[in-house]
TIZAVEX-348115 format. One record per residue (C-alpha): x, y, z; residue number from 0; residue in one letter. Coordinates in nm, 3 decimals, always signed. Example, Ala and Ser with C-alpha at 12.3 -4.5 7.8 and 13.67 -1.06 7.14 Angstrom:
<pts>
+---------+---------+---------+------+------+
!      xx !      yy !      zz ! resi ! resn !
+---------+---------+---------+------+------+
!  +1.230 !  -0.450 !  +0.780 !    0 !    a !
!  +1.367 !  -0.106 !  +0.714 !    1 !    s !
+---------+---------+---------+------+------+
</pts>
This chain:
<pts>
+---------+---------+---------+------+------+
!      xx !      yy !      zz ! resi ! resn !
+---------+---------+---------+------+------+
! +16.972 !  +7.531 !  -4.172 !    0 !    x !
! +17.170 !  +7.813 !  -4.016 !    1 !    x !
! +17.482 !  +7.636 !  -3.839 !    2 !    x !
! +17.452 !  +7.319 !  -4.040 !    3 !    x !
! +17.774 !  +7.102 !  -4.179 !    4 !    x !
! +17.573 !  +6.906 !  -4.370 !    5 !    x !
! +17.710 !  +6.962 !  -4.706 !    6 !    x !
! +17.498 !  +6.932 !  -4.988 !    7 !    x !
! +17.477 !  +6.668 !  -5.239 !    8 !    x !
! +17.651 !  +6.655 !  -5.507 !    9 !    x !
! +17.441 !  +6.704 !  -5.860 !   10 !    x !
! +17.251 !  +6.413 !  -5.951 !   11 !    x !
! +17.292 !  +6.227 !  -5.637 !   12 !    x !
! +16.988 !  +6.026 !  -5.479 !   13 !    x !
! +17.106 !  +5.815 !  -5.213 !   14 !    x !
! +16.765 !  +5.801 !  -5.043 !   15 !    x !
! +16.610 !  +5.633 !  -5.424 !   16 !    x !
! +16.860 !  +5.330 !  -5.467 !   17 !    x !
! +16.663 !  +5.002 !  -5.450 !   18 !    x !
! +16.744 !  +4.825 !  -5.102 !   19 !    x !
! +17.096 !  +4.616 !  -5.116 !   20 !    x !
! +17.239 !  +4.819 !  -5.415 !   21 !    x !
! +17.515 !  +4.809 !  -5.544 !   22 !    x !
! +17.522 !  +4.430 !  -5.560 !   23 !    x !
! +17.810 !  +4.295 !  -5.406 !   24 !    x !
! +17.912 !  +4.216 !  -5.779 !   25 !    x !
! +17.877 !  +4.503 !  -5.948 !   26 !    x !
! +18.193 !  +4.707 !  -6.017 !   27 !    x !
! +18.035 !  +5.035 !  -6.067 !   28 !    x !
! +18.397 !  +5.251 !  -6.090 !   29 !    x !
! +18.482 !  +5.024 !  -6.379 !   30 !    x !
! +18.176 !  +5.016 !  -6.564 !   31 !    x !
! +18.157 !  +5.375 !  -6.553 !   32 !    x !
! +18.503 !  +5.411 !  -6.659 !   33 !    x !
! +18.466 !  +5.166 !  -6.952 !   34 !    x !
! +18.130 !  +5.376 !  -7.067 !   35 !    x !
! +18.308 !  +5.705 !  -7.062 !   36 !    x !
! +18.628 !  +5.610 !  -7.254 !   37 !    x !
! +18.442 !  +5.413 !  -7.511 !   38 !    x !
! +18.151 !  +5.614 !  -7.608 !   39 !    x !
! +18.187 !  +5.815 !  -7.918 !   40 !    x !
! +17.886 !  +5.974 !  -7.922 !   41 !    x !
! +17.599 !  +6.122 !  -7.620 !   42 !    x !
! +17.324 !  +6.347 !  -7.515 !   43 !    x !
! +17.476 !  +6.682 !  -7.400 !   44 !    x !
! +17.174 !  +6.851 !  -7.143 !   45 !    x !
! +17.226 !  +7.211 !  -7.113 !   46 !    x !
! +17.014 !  +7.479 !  -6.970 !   47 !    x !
! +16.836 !  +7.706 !  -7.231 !   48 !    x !
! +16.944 !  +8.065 !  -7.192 !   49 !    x !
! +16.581 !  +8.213 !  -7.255 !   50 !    x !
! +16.355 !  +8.053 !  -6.969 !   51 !    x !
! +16.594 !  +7.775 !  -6.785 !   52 !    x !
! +16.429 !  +7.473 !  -6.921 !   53 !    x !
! +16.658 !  +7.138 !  -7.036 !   54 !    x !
! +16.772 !  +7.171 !  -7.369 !   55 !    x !
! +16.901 !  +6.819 !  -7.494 !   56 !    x !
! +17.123 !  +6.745 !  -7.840 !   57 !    x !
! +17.293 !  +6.507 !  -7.987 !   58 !    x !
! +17.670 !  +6.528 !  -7.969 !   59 !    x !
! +18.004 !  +6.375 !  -8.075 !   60 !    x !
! +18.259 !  +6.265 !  -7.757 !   61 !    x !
! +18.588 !  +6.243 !  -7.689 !   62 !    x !
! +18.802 !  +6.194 !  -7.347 !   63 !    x !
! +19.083 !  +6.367 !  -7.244 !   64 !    x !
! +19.376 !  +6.201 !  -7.110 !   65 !    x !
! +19.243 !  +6.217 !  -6.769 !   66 !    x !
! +18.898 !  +6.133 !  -6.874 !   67 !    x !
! +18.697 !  +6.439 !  -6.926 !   68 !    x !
! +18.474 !  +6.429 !  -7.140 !   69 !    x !
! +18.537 !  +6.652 !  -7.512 !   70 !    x !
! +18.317 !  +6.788 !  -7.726 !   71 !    x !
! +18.362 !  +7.035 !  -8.037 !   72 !    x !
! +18.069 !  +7.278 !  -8.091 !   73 !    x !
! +17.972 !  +7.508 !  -8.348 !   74 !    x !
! +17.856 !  +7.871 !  -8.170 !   75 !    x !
! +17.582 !  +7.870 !  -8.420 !   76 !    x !
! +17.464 !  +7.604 !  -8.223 !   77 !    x !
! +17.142 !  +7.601 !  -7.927 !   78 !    x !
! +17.401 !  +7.432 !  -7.698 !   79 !    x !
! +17.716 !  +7.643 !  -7.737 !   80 !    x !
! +17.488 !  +7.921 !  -7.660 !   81 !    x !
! +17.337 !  +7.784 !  -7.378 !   82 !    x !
! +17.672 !  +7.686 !  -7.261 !   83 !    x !
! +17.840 !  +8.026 !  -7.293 !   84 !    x !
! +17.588 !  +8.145 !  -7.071 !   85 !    x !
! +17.560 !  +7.904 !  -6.801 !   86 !    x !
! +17.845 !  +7.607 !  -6.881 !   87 !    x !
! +17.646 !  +7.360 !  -6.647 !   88 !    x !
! +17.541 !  +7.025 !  -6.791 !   89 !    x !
! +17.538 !  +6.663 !  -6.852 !   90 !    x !
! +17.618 !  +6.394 !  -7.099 !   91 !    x !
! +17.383 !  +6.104 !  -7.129 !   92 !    x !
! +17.620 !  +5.821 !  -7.263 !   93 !    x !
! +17.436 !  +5.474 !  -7.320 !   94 !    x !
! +17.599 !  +5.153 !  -7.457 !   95 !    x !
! +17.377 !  +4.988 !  -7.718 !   96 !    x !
! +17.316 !  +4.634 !  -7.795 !   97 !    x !
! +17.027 !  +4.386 !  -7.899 !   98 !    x !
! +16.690 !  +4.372 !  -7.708 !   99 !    x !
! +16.544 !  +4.650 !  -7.468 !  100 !    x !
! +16.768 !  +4.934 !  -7.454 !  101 !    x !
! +16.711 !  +5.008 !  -7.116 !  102 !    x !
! +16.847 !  +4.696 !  -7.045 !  103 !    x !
! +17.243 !  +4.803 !  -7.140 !  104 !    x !
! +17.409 !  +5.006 !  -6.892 !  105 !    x !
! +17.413 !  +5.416 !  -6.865 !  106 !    x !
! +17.628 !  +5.714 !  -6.749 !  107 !    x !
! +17.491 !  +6.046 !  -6.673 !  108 !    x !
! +17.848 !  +6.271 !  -6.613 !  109 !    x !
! +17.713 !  +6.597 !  -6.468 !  110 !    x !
! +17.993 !  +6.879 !  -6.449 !  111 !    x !
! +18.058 !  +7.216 !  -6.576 !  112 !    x !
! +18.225 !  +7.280 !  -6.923 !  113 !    x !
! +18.479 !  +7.508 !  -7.024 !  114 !    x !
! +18.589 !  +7.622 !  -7.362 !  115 !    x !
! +18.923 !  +7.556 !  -7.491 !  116 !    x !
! +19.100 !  +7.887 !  -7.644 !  117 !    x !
! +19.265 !  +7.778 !  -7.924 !  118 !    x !
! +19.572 !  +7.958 !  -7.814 !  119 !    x !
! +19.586 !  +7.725 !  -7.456 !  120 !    x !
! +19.883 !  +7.464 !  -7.444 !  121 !    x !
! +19.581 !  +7.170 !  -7.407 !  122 !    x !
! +19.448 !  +7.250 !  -7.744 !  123 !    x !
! +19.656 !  +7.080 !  -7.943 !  124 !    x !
! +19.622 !  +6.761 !  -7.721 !  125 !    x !
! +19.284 !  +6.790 !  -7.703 !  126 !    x !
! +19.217 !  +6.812 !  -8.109 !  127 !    x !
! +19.492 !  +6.523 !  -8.143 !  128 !    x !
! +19.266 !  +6.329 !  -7.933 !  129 !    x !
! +18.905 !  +6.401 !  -8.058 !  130 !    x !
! +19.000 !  +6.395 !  -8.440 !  131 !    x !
! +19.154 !  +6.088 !  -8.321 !  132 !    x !
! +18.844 !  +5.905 !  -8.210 !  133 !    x !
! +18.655 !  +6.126 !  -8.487 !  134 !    x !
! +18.822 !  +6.206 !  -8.797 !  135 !    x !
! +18.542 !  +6.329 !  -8.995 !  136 !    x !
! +18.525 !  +6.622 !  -8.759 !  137 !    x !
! +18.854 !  +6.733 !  -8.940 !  138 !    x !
! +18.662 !  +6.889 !  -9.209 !  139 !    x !
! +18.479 !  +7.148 !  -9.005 !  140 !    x !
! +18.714 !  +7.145 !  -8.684 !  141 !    x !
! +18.928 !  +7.446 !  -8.841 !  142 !    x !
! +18.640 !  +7.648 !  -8.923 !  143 !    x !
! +18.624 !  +7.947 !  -8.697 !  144 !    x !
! +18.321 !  +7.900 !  -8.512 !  145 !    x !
! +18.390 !  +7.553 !  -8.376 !  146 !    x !
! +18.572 !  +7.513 !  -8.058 !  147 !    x !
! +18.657 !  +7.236 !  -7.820 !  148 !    x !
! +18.503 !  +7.199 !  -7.468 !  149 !    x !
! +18.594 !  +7.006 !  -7.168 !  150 !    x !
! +18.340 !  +6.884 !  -6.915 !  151 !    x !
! +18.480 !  +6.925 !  -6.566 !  152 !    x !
! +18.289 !  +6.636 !  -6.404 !  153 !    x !
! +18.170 !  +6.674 !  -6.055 !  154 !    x !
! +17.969 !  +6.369 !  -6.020 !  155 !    x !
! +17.836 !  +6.083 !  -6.259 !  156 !    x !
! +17.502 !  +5.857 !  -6.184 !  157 !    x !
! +17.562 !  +5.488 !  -6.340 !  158 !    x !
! +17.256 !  +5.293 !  -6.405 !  159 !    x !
! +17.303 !  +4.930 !  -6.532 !  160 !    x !
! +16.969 !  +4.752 !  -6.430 !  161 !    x !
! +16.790 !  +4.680 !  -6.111 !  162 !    x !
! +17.028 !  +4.685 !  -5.768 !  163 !    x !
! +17.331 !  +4.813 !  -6.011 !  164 !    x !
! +17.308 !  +5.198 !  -6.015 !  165 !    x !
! +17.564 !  +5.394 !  -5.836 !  166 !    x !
! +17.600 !  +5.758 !  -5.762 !  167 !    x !
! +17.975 !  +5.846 !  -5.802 !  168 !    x !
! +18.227 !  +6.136 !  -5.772 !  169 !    x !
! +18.403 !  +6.303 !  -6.045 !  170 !    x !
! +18.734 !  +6.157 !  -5.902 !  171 !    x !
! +18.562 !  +5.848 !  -5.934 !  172 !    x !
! +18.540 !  +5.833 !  -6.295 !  173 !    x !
! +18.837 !  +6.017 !  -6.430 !  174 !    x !
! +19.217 !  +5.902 !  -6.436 !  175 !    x !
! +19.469 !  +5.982 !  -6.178 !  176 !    x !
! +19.785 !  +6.142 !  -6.368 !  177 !    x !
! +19.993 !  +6.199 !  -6.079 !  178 !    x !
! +20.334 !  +6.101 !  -6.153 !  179 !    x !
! +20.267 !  +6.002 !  -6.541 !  180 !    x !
! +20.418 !  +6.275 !  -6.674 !  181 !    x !
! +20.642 !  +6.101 !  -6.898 !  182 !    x !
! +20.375 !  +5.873 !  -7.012 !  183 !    x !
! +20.180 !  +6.189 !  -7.153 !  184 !    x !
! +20.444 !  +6.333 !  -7.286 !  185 !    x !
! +20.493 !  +6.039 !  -7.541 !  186 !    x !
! +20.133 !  +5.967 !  -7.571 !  187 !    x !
! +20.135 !  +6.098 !  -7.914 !  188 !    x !
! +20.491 !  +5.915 !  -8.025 !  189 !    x !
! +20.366 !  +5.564 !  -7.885 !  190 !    x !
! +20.025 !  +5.623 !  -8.035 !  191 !    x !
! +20.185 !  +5.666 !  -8.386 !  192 !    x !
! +20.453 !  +5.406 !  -8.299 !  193 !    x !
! +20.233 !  +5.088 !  -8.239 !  194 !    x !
! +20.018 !  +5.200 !  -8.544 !  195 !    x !
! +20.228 !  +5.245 !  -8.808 !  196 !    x !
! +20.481 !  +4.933 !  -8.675 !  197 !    x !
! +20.279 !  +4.724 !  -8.476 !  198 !    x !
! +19.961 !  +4.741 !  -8.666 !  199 !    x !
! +19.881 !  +4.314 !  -8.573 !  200 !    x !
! +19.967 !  +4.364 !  -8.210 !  201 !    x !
! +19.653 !  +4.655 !  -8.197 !  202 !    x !
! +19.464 !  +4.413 !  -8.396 !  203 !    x !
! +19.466 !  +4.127 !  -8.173 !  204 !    x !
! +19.407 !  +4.338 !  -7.868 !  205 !    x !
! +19.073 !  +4.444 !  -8.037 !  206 !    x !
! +19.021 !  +4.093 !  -8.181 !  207 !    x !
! +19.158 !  +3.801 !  -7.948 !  208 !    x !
! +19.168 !  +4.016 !  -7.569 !  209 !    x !
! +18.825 !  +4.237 !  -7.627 !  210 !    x !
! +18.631 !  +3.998 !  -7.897 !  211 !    x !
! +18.625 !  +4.238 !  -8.101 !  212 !    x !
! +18.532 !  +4.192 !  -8.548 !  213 !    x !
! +18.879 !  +4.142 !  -8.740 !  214 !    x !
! +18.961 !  +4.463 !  -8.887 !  215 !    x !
! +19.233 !  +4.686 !  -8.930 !  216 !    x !
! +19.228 !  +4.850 !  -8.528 !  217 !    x !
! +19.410 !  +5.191 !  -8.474 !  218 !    x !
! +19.493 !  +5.318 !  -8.128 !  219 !    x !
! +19.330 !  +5.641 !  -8.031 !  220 !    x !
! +19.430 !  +5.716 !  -7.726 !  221 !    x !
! +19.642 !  +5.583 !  -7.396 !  222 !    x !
! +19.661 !  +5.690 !  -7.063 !  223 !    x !
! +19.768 !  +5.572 !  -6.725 !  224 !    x !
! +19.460 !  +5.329 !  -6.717 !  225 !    x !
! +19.430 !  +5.158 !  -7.032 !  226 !    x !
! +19.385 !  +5.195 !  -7.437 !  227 !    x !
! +19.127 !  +5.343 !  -7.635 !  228 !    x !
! +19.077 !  +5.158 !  -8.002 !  229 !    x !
! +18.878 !  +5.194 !  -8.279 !  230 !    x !
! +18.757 !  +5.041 !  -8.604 !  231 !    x !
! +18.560 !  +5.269 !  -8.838 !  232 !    x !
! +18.264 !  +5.369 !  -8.575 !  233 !    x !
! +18.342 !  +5.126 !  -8.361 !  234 !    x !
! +18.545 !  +5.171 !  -8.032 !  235 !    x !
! +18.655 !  +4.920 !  -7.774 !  236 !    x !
! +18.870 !  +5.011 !  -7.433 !  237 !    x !
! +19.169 !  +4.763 !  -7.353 !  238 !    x !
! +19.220 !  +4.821 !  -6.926 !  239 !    x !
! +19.596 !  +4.741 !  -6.817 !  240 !    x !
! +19.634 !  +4.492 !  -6.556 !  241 !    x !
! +19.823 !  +4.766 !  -6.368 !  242 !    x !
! +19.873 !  +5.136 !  -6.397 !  243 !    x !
! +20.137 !  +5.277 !  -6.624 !  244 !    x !
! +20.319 !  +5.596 !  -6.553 !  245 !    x !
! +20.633 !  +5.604 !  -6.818 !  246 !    x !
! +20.761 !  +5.518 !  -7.180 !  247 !    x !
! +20.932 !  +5.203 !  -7.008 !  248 !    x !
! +20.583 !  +5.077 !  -6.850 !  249 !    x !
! +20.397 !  +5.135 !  -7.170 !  250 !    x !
! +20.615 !  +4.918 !  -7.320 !  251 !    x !
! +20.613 !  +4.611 !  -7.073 !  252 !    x !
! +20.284 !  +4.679 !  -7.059 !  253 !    x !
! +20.220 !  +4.628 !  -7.470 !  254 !    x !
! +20.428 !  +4.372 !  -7.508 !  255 !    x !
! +20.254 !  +4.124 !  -7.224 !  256 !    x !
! +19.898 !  +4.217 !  -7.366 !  257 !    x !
! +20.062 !  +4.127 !  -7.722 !  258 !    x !
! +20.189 !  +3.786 !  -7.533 !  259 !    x !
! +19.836 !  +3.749 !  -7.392 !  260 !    x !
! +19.672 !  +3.779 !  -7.714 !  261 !    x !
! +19.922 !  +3.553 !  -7.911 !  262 !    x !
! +19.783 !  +3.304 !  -7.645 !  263 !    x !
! +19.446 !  +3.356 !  -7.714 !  264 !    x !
! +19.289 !  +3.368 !  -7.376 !  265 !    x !
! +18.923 !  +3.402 !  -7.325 !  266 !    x !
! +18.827 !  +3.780 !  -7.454 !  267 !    x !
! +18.739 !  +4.029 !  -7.192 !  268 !    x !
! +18.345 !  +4.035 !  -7.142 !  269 !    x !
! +18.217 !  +4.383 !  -7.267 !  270 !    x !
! +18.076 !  +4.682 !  -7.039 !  271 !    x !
! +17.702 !  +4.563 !  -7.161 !  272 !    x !
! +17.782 !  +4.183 !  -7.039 !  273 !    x !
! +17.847 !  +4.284 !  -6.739 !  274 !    x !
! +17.516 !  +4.395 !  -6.711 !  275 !    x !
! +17.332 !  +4.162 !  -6.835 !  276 !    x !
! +17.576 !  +3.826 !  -6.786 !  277 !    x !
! +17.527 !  +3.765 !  -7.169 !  278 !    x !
! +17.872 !  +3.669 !  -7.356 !  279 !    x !
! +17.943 !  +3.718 !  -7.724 !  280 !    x !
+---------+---------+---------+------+------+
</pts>
């Protein structure tokens, strides 16, 4: 309408479709959402097909960036990287799996707009340490000439975890505030490689005693202001701090009580699909 302030919605939205009363009062959509996106390794990537329009869907390997955003390295002999060079508009589908109906684990749709990464940009070699980190196979074709990393720029995100627990959320809703944590990113890659190589047992109880996780050799992936990514083989688990960290000196305080908390083996954190469902493992 000519004159109108409405603004529109934002893509993906439905606020006039959510059941009566939802969100429960319970339901902590933000950090469900949050949990889904740093943990997922893998998710369907929707683009639009560059011939007639129509949703093209694949399967895809994902990675976050230190603030969040969803990764993804693509081959431009691929349907998707073609689609995306001419319209970089789409979504990732990333779904938490489990036992039982599969519908009944919860679900993030990130809608955005992704951007390649030029190989010469100063985020490139961040943005490789981090996917190869969650996905080291991909080292064996991530050099080859037609691959290239992308980064979703998310605009909004639709969380569906069964019935009165879907949410409609903003980008900024789902990604990590770096404001002030300079420092912190600036020895991601030092801490990383300092608590595995030295404190290999502290990473492993984290997985094992805080998260429930299987005994296994754990490996940090990833840190940022909110938390730490971890992963065993194909598995992947993300450890929340009680409090963000913004610096070298808070990383470490922070570590060393979540080693403390482990050595006292309190009850392990329920997982992003418990929360769903109430189940415990």
């Amino acid at each position: 309408m000519v004159g109108s302030s409405k603004a529109a919605p934002l893509p993906g939205f439905m606020p006039d479709r959510l059941p009566e009363g939802a969100p429960a009062a319970d339901f902590e959509a933000k950090t469900i959402a949050k949990a889904l996106l740093r943990a997922t390794r893998a998710g369907t990537l929707a683009t639009l097909d560059r011939n007639t329009g129509h949703p093209f869907a694949s399967l895809v390997n994902v990675a976050t960036d230190v603030d969040g955003s969803p990764l993804i390295l693509v081959s431009r002999l691929s349907t998707h990287t073609a689609n995306l060079e001419c319209d970089g508009r789409a979504s990732l589908l990333l779904a938490s799996g489990g036992r039982g109906d599969p519908l009944a684990h919860p679900r993030l749709t990130v809608l955005g707009t992704f951007a390649p990464i030029a190989r010469a940009a100063e985020s490139e070699l961040r943005i490789r340490r981090r996917f190869l980190a969650r996905h080291p196979k991909s080292e064996l074709y991530a050099g080859f000439a037609d691959f290239s990393f992308w980064r979703l720029s998310a605009a909004s995100a639709h969380l569906n975890a069964g019935f009165a627990r879907a949410a409609d959320l903003k980008g900024s809703e789902i990604t990590t505030d770096l404001s002030g944590a300079e420092s912190l990113l600036a020895a991601e890659e030092t801490a990383i490689a300092h608590m595995n190589d030295d404190h290999a047992e502290a990473v492993r109880s984290y997985a094992t005693k805080l998260l429930g996780g299987e005994d296994g050799p754990w490996r940090l992936t990833g840190l940022d202001p909110e938390g730490l990514d971890l992963a065993l083989g194909d598995a992947t688990m993300r450890l929340p701090f009680a409090a963000r960290v913004t610096s070298a000196e808070s990383l470490r305080k922070a570590v060393v009580e979540l080693a403390a908390a482990a050595r006292a083996q309190q009850a392990p954190v329920i997982a992003v699909a418990d929360q769903a469902t109430g189940e415990r493992h």
